[in-house]
N, C-alpha and C positions, 0 to 999 in steps of 0.2 A: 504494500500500500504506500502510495506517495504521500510525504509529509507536506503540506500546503501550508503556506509563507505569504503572511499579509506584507504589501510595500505600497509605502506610503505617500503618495503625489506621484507623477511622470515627469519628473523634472530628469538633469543630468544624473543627481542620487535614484533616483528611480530606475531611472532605466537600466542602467548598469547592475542596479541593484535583481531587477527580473532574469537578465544576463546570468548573473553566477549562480543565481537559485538555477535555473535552466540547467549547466553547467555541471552542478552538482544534483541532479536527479532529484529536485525538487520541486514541487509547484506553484509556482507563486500568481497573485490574484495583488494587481495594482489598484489601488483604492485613488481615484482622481475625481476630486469635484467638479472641477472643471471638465468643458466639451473638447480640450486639444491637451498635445501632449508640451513639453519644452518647459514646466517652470517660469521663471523668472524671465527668461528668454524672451519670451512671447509678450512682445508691447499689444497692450490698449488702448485703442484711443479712447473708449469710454472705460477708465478703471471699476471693476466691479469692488464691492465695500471690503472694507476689512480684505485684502488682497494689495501684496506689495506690488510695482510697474515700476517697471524702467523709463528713461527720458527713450524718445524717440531715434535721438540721433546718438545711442550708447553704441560705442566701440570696445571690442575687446584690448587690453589695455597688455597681456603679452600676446606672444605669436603664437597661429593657429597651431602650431608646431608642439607649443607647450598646453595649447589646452585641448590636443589632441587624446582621443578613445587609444591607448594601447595598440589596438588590435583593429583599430581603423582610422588611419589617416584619412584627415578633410581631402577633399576634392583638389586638385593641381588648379585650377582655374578660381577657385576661391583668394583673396587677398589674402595678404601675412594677418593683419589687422583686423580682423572679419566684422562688419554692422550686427549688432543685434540679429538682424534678419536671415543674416547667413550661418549664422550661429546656429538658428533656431532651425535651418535647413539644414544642416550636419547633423541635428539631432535627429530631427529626422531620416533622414539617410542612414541612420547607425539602427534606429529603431527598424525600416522598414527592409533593412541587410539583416539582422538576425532576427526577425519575425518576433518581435514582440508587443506592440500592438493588439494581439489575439490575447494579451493577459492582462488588458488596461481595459475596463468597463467605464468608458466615462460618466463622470455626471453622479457617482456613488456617493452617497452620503449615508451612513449604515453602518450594519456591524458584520463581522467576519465569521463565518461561520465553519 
């Protein structure tokens, strides 16, 4: 029987976080209030309540280099310095290369069972 592993938000901790359960033949079930995946990443233009945002024109402050996935380097046509935007496209990219998505239920607000 699989042991099933609550993880908490779909941010960069998140996702990584489904990865290693995965990894290690576990099951993990992403609890995300939210309708997308990215965290902090992901600008609003209208901030919903009590949830942190970023400035619009936030840049990553080292090189995609260093805030690269281990096991997957950003895109070659991506800038050293990536926007917000492209950031939140790497995450993407990283979620939808190892198929995790399929363990993110958006929108959950509840308990683990």
């Amino acid at each position: 029987m699989l042991q099933k592993v609550a993880v908490i938000s779909a941010g960069i901790s998140g996702l990584t976080s489904i990865k290693a359960c995965l990894e290690e033949g576990l099951q993990p079930e992403c609890f995300e209030s939210s309708n997308d995946n990215g965290g902090i990443w992901r600008f609003k233009d209208d901030p919903e309540p009590e949830r942190a945002n970023i400035y619009s024109s936030v840049i990553i402050n080292s090189s995609k280099e260093r805030m690269a996935f281990s096991d997957f380097p950003p895109p070659a046509e991506l800038p050293n310095n990536m926007h917000h935007s492209e950031m939140l496209l790497y995450m993407r990219l990283y979620a939808q290369a190892f198929k995790l998505l399929q363990y993110i239920p958006f929108k959950v607000i509840g308990h683990y069972e």
